[in-house]
C-alpha positions in Angstrom: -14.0 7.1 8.8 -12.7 10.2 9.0 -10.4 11.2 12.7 -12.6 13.7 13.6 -15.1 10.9 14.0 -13.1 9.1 16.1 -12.0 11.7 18.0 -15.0 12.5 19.3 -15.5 8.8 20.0 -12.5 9.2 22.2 -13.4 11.8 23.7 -16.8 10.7 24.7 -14.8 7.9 26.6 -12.5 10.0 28.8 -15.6 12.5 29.8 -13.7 15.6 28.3 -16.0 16.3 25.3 -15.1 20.4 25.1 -11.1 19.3 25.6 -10.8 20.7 28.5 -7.8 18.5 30.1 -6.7 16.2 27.5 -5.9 18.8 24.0 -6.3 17.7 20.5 -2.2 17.4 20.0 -1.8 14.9 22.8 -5.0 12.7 21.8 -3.1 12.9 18.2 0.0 11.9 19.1 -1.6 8.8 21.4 -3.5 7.9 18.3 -0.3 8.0 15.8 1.7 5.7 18.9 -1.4 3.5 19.3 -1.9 2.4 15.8 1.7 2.4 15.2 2.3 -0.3 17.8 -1.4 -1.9 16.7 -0.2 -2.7 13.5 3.4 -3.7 14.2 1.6 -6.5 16.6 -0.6 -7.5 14.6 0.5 -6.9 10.9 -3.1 -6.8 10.0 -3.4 -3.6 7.5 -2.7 -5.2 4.1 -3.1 -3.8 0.6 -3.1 -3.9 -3.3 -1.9 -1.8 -5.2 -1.2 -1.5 -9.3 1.9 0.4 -10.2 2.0 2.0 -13.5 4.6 1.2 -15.7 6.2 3.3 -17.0 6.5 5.3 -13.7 4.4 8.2 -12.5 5.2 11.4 -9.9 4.3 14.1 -8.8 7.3 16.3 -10.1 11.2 16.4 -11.2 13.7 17.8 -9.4 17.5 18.1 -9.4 18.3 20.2 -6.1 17.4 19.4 -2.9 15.9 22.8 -2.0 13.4 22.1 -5.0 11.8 19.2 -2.3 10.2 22.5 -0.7 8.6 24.0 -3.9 7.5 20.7 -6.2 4.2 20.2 -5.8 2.8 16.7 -4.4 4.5 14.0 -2.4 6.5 11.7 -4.6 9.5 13.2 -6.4 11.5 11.8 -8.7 15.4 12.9 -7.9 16.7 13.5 -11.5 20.5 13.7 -12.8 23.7 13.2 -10.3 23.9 15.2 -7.1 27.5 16.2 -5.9 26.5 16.3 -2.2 24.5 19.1 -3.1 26.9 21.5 -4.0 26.1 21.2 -7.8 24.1 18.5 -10.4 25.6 16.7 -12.9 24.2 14.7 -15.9 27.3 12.3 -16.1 29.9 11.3 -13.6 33.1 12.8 -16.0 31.7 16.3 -15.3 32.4 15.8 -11.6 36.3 16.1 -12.3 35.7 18.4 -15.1 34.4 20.6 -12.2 37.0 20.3 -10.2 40.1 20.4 -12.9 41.0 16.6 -12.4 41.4 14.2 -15.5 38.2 13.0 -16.6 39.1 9.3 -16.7 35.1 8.1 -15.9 33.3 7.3 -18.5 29.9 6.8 -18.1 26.7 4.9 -20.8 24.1 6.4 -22.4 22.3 9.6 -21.8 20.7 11.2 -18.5 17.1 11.5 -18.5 14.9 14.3 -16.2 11.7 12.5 -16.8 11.1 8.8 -16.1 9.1 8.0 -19.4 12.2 9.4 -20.9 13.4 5.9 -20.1 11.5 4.0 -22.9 12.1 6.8 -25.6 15.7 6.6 -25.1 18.6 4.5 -23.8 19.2 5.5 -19.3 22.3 5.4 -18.4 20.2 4.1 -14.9 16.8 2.5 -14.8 14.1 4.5 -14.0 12.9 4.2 -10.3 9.1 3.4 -9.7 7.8 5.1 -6.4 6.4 2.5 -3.7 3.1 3.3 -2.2 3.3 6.3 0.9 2.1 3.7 3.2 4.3 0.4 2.6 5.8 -1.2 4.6 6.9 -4.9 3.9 6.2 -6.2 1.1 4.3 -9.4 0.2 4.6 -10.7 -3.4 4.8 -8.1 -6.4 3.7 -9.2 -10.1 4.5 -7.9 -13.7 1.9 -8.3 -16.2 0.5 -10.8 -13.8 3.6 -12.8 -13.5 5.5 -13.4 -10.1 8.5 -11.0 -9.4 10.9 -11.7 -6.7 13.0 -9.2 -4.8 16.4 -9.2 -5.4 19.0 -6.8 -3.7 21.2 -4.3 -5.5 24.1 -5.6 -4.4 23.3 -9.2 -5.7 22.3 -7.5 -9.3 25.6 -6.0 -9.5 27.9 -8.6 -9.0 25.7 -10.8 -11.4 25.7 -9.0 -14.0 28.4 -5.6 -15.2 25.4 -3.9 -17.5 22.5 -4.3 -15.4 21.9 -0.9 -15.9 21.4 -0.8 -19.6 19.9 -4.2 -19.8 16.7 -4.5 -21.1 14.0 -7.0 -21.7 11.2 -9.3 -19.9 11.4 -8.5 -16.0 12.7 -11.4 -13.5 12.8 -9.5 -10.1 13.0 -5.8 -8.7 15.0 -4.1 -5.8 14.9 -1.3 -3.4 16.9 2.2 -5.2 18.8 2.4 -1.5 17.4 2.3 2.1 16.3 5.7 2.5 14.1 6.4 -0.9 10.6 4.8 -1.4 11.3 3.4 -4.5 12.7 0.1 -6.2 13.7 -0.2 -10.2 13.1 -3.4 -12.3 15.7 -5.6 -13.7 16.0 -5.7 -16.8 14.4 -2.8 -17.5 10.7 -3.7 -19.3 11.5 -3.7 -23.0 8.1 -2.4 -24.2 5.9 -0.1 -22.4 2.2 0.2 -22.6 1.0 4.1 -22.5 -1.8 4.0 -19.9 -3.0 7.6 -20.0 -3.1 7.5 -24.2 -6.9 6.5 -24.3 -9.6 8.4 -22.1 -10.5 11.3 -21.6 -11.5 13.5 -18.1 -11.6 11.6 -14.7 -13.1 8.3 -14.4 -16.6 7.5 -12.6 -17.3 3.7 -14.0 -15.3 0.8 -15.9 -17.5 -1.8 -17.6 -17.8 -4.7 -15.7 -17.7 -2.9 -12.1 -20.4 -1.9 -9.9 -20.4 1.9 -9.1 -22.7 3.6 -6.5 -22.8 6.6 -8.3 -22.3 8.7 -11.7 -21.7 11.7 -10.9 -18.3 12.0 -10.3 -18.1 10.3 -7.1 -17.3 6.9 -7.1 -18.4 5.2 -3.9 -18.2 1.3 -4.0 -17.3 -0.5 -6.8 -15.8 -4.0 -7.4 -14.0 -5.6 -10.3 -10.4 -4.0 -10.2 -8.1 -2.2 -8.0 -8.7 1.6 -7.7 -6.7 4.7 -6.7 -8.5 5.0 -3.3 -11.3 3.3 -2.2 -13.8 6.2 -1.3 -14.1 9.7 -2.9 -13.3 10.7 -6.5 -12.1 8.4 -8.8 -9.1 9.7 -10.8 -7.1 6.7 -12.2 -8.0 2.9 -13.0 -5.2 0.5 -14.3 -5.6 -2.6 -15.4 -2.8 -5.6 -14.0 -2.1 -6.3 -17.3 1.4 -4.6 -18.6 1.2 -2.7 -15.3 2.8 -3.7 -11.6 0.7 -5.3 -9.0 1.9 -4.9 -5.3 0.9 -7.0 -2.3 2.3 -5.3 1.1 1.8 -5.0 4.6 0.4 -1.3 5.5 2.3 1.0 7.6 -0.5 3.2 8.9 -0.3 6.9 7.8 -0.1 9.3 10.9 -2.8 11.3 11.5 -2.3 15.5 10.8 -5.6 16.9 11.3 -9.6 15.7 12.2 -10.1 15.5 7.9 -7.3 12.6 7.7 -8.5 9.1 6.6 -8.0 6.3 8.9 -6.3 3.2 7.7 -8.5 0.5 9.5 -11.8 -0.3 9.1 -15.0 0.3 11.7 -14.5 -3.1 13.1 -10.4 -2.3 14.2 -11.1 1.6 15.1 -12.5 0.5 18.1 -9.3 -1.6 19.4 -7.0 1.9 18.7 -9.5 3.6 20.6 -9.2 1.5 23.8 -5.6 1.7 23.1 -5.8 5.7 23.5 -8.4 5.8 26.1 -5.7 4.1 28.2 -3.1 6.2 27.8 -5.0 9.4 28.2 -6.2 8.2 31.8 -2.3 7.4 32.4 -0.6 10.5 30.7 1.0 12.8 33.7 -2.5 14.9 33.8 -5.7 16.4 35.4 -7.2 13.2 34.6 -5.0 10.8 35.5 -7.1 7.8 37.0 -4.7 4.1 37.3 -8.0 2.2 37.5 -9.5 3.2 34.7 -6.1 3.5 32.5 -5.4 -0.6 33.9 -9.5 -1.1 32.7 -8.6 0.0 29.2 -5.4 -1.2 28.4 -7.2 -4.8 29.5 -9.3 -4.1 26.9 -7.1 -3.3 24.1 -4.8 -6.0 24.7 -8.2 -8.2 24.3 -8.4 -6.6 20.9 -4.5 -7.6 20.3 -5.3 -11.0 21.0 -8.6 -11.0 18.8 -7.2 -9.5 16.0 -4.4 -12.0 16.2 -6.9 -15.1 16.4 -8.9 -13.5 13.3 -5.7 -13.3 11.3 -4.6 -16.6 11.5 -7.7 -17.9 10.7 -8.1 -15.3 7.6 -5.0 -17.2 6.3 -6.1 -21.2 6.9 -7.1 -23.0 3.6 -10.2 -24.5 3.7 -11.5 -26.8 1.5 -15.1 -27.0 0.1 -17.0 -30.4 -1.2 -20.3 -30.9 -2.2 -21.5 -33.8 -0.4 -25.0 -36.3 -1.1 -26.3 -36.9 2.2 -27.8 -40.1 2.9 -31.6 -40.4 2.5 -33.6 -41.6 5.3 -35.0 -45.0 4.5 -38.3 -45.2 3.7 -41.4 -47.7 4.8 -44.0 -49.1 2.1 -47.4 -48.4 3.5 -49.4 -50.3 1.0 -50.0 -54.0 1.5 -47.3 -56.6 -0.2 -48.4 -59.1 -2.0 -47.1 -63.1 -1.7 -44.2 -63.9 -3.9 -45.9 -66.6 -5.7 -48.6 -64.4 -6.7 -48.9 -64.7 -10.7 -48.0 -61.3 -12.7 -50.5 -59.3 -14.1 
């Protein structure tokens, strides 16, 4: 569901269908603060996702003013930055910049591009970009094999050329606390090309169910797609690839055409959630009753949600059992036990 949708859902609710005292902005921002605090109570939303290996974004740059121009979201920061006055590919040209001694030596060679990392020897491991919408993550696996999370800190102290090590993965960590990405160590040693073979976008994998094939894909089961609904543009198998488990931060809604992150059955709870705070925001419509009503309501949904996710995670287990026939009564006559055979 689209917000549009549910904006007129909401807006059915608070009798204001034409917008006349409540504008779009406000019920926007209510709905951003009302999922926000929806999921952060509940910790419902969760996902998985396959990361390709090598590492895939949207563009390269080496300045910070570039952010403004590269096209897409997810940008991979190349080279050394010298608090943005200047890039450098190695740390020695730092002092050579400023006319000190270059006593720094540094491994390897820079790379601008992260596949550049299995066709040559980084003097740092290429990053990997985490999903826009993670949050905490659950368990990550390489080639189908558990990875822990290690911090950077810990990889450094345990071993002096973790940044040129290579080989078979044992855990990942976060680049730093303010990027959306994470490296592997050791870096993976082979590398599997996943956009070699194919051609065009894809619409249907063999052994997957697909609701249409034009283009379109609109349910389909089997393996883990690029988005769920809409046009299918990339399928990656877990195998050689990473596969993430994480807890969803909800994406904040920009316009009526965004996608919402919880299903029909959870909409409705962030919908109450709204409805309540529209009938208390400082307006024409202001009504304590009915914003008291409401928020009842959507703390009801809290505590349902809650209920079904702690059940979602019980294990249950399943026998087949032989239940006991009834006993049955002869109906025909017996005859005497010393009765000769036949």
């Amino acid at each position: 569901m689209i917000w549009g949708q549910a904006l007129k859902r909401v807006r059915r609710y608070i009798r204001d269908p034409d917008g006349n005292i409540w504008s779009t902005d406000l019920l926007r921002e209510l709905w951003n603060e009302v999922q926000r605090e929806f999921q952060t109570r509940t910790s419902i939303l969760e996902d998985v996702r396959t990361i390709s290996v090598p590492p895939r974004f949207h563009a390269t740059i080496t300045h910070d003013f570039e952010y403004a121009f590269a096209p897409g979201t997810v940008h991979y920061r190349a080279l050394r930055q010298q608090q943005n006055h200047f890039t450098a590919c190695y740390v020695w040209e730092v002092q050579e910049h400023f006319a000190l001694e270059a006593d720094i030596s540094d491994i390897n060679v820079a790379i601008i591009h992260p596949w550049e990392g299995w066709a040559s020897d980084p003097s740092d491991p290429p990053p990997f970009p985490l999903p826009a919408d993670y949050h905490e993550g659950k368990a990550m696996y390489y080639d189908l094999e558990p990875l822990p999370q290690s911090g950077r800190k810990a990889i450094q102290r345990s071993d002096p050329s973790w940044r040129s090590r290579t080989g078979e993965p044992i855990c990942w960590a976060r680049v730093d606390d303010a990027s959306n990405q994470f490296f592997l160590y050791p870096l993976p040693s082979t590398v599997v090309w996943n956009d070699e073979t194919g051609d065009g976008m894809v619409t249907s994998v063999s052994g997957d169910t697909t609701g249409a094939e034009v283009g379109v894909v609109t349910q389909r089961t089997g393996t883990v797609l690029s988005g769920e609904l809409g046009v299918g543009v990339e399928v990656l198998e877990a195998d050689d690839n990473l596969l993430a488990v994480f807890e969803v931060a909800p994406v904040d809604v920009v316009s009526e055409g965004t996608e919402i992150a919880f299903p029909d059955y959870l909409e409705k709870y962030i919908r109450h959630g709204v409805v309540s705070r529209a009938y208390g925001a400082n307006t024409d419509g202001h009504i304590p009753s009915l914003a008291a009503y409401w928020a009842q309501r959507y703390e009801m949904g809290i505590e349902a949600t809650k209920r079904f996710a702690r059940k979602r995670r019980r294990d249950r287990d399943y026998q087949f059992r032989t239940h006991q026939a009834a006993s049955r009564r002869s109906r025909r006559p017996r005859l005497p036990d010393g009765y000769p055979a036949a």
